[in-house]
C-alpha positions as CSV (number, residue, x, y, z in Angstrom):
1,X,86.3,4.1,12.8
2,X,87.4,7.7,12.7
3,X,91.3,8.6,12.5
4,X,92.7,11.8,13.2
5,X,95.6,13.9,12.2
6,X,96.6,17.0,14.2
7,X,98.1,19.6,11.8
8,X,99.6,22.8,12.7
9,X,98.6,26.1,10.1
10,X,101.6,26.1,7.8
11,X,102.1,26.6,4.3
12,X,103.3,22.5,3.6
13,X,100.0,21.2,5.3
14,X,98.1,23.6,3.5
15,X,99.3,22.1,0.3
16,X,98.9,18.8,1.2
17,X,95.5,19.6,2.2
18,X,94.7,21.1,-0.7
19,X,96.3,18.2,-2.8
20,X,94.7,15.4,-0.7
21,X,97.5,14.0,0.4
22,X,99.4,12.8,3.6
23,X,103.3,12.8,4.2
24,X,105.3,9.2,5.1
25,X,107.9,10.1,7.1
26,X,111.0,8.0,8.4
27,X,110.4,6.4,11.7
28,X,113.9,8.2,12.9
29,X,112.6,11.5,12.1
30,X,109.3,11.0,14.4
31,X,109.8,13.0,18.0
32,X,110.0,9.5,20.2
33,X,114.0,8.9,20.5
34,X,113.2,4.9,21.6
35,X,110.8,4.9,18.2
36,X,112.0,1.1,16.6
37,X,113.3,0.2,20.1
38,X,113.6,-3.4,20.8
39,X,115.6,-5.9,22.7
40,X,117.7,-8.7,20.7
41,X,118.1,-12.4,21.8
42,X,120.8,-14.1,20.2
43,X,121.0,-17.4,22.4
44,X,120.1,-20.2,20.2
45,X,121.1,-24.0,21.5
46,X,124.1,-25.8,20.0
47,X,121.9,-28.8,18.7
48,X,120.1,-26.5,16.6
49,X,123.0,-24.8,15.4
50,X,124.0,-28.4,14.7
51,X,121.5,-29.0,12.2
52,X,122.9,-26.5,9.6
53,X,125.2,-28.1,6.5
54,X,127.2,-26.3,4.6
55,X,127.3,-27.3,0.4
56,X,130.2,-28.8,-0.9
57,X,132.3,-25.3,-1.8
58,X,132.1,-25.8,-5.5
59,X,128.7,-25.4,-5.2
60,X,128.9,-22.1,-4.0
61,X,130.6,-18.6,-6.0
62,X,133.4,-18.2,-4.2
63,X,133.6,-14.3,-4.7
64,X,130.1,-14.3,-3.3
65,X,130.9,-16.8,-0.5
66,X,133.9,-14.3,0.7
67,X,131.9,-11.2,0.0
68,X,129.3,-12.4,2.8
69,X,132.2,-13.6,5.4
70,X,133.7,-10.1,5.3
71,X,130.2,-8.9,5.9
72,X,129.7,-11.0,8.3
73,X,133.5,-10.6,9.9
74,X,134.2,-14.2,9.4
75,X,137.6,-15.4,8.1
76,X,138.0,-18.2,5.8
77,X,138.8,-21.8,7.3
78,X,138.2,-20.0,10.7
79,X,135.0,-20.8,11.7
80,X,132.5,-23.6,12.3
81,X,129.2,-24.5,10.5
82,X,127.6,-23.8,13.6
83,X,129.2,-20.5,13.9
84,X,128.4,-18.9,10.1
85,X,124.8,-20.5,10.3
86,X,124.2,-18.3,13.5
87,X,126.1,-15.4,11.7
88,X,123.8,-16.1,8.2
89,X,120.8,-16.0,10.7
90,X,121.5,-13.0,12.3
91,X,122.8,-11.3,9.4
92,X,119.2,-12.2,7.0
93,X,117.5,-11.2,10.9
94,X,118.6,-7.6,10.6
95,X,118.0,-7.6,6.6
96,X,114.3,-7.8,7.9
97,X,114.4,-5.5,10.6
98,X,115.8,-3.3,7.8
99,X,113.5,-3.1,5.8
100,X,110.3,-2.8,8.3
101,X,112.4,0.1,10.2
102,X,112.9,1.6,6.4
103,X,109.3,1.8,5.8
104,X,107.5,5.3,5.4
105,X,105.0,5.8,8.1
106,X,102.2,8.1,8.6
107,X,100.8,8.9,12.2
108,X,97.7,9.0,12.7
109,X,95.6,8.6,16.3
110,X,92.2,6.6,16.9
111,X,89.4,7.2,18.5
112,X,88.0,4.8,20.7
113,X,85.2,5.4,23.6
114,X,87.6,5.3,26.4
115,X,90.1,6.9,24.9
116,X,89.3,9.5,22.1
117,X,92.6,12.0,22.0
118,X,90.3,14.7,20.0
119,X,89.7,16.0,23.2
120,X,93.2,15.4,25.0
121,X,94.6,18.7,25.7
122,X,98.4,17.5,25.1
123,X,97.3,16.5,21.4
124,X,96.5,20.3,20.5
125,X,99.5,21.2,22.4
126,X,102.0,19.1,21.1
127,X,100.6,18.8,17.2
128,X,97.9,21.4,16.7
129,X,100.0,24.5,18.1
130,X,98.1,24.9,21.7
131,X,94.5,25.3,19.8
132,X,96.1,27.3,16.7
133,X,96.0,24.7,14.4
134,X,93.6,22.0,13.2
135,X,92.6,18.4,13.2
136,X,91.4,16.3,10.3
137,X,88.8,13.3,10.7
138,X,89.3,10.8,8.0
139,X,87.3,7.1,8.0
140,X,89.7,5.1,8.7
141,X,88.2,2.0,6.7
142,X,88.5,4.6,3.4
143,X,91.8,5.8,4.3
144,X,93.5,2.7,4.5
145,X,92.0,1.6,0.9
146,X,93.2,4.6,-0.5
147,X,96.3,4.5,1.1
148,X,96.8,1.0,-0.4
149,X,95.7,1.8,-3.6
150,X,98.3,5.0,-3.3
151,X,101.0,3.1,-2.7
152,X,101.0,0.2,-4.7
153,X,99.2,-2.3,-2.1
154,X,102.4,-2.3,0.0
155,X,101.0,-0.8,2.9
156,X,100.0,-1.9,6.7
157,X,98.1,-0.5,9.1
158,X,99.0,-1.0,12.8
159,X,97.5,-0.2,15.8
160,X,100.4,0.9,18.7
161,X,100.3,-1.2,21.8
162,X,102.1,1.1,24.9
163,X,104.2,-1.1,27.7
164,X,106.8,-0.8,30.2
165,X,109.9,-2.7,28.2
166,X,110.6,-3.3,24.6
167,X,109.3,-6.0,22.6
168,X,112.0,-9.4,22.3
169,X,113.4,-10.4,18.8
170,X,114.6,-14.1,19.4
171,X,117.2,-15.3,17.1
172,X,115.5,-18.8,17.8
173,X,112.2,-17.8,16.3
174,X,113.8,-16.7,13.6
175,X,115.2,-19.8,12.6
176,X,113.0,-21.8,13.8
177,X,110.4,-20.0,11.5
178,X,109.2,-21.5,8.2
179,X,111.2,-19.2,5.9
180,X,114.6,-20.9,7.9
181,X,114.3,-24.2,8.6
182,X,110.9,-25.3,6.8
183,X,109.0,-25.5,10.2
184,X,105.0,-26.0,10.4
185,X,105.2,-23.9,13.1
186,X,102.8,-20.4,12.7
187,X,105.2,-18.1,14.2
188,X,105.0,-15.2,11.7
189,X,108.7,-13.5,12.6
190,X,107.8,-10.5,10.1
191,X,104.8,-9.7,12.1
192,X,107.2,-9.8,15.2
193,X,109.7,-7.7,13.7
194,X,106.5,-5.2,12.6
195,X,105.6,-5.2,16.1
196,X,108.6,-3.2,16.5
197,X,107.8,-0.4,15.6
198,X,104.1,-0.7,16.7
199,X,105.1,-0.6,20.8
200,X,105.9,2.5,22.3
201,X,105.7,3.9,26.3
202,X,103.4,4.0,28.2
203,X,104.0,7.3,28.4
204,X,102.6,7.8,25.1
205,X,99.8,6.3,25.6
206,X,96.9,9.5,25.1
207,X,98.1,9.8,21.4
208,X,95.8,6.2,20.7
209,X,98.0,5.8,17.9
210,X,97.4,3.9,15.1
211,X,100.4,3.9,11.8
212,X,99.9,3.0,8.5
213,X,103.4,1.8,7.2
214,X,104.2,1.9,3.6
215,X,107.3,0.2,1.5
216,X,106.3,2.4,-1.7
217,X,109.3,5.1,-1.7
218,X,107.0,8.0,-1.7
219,X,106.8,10.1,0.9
220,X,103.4,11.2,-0.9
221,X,100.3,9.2,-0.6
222,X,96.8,10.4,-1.8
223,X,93.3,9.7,-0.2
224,X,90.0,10.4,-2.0
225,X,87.9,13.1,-1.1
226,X,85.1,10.7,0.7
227,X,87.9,9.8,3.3
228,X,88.1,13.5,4.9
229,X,84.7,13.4,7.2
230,X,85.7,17.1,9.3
231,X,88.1,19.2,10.1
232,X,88.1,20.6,13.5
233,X,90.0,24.0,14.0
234,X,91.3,25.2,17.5
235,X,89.8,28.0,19.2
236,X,92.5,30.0,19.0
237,X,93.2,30.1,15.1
238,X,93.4,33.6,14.0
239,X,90.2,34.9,12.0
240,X,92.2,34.9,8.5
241,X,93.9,32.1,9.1
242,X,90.7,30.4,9.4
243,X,89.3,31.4,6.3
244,X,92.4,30.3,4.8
245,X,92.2,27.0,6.0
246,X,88.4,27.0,4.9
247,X,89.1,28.1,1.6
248,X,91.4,25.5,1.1
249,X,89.4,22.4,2.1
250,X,86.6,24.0,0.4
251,X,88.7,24.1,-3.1
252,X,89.3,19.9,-2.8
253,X,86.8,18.3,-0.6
254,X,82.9,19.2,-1.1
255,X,81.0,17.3,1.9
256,X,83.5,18.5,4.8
257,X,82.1,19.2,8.2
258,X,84.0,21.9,10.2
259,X,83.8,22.0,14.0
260,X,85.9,23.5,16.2
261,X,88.1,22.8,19.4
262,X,87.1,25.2,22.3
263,X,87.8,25.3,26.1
264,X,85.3,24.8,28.9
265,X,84.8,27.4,30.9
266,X,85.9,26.2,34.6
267,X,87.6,23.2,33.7
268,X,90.7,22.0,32.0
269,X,88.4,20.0,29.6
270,X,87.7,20.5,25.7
271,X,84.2,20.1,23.8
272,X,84.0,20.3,20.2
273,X,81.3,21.8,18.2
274,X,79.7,22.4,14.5
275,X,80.5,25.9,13.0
């Protein structure tokens, strides 16, 4: 399983490079402006609103009790059981969503035998600088144990799924789920809410992406120096720069083939090739 990540020639993924290390980003800072897109079902039936029962009130701290209705936009003595158990559902619903959509992610793309975006012209273009910059090729099965070694085995790889529509978060899944009402059912709504931010366009669909998320706060994450397999540097990488770049991997990974990216004559096609 190889993984890639297209890098441009600057001096922040030099220093990574040279520190073996990749950069978590926020998912609201990644170039996709539907990135975390989905589309939310709040119908749930009145009977199983009606299953919900509130504890006697001196059971419950009253400044935490009217802490959570002003969250929630609920008055005191206005409201139904069946209205603040849809509004405590919804409300835990988006804590989740939260917390998933807060997750540092690194983007990486796969390659696959019918779709291997090494050679995908838009790849260089849009995240290797048109052929100026580079590609790394990590094993993905030692990348993700570093990764969740590196970040305190709170990490989870995903692979994207492209489609025409967003995917659907049901409020009634949610509380139909086991962590709501108890139910044996196997509907796992965190993997649904992950799912989230692991479907993208269509139109996306050449970058074969594959995300590792991460809940560790560190935008940091290390990988050992077995993980890095090559690098493969663009054709049209200025001579220093490439000795720049070589130096660099050279000074923190030992066993590092470099290839390079270069155009076929008479064709709008790549090949790559050993240096």
């Amino acid at each position: 399983m190889k993984l890639y990540k297209f890098r441009c020639m600057n001096t922040n993924n030099l220093t990574a490079l040279a520190n073996k290390q990749l950069w978590f980003s926020d998912q609201y800072d990644f170039n996709d402006p539907f990135e975390g897109a989905h589309i939310k079902d709040n119908q749930v039936p009145q009977d199983i609103l009606d299953t919900f029962v509130c504890k006697p009130k001196q059971e419950v701290d009253e400044e935490r009790f009217t802490k959570m209705l002003n969250e929630m936009g609920l008055q005191e003595g206005r409201f139904t059981n069946a209205q603040l158990f849809k509004k405590i559902a919804e409300h835990d619903l988006q804590v989740i969503v939260d917390i998933v959509h807060g997750s540092k992610i690194v983007c990486l793309s796969l390659s696959e035998q019918d779709n291997d975006p090494i050679y995908n012209n838009l790849m260089w273009s849009h995240y290797a600088d048109g052929l100026r910059g580079f590609c790394l090729v990590f094993d993905g099965e030692l990348l993700q144990q570093d990764i969740y070694n590196s970040s305190n085995k709170s990490m989870r790889p995903i692979k994207i799924q492209y489609q025409n529509i967003p995917n659907t978060l049901k409020l009634l899944d949610f509380i139909e789920s086991e962590s709501v009402l108890g139910s044996d059912n196997n509907f796992n709504f965190v993997d649904a809410v992950t799912k989230t931010v692991a479907t993208k366009s269509k139109e996306w669909s050449y970058e074969n992406e594959f995300r590792i998320l991460s809940l560790s706060k560190s935008q940091f994450h290390h990988y050992s120096e077995g993980s890095l397999k090559e690098v493969v540097i663009g054709e049209k990488m200025p001579l220093e720069q490439r000795k720049l770049l070589s130096d660099t991997v050279k000074s923190a990974h030992s066993n590092v083939t470099f290839k390079e990216a270069r155009l076929i004559a008479d064709s709008y096609s790549l090949e790559i090739v050993t240096v």
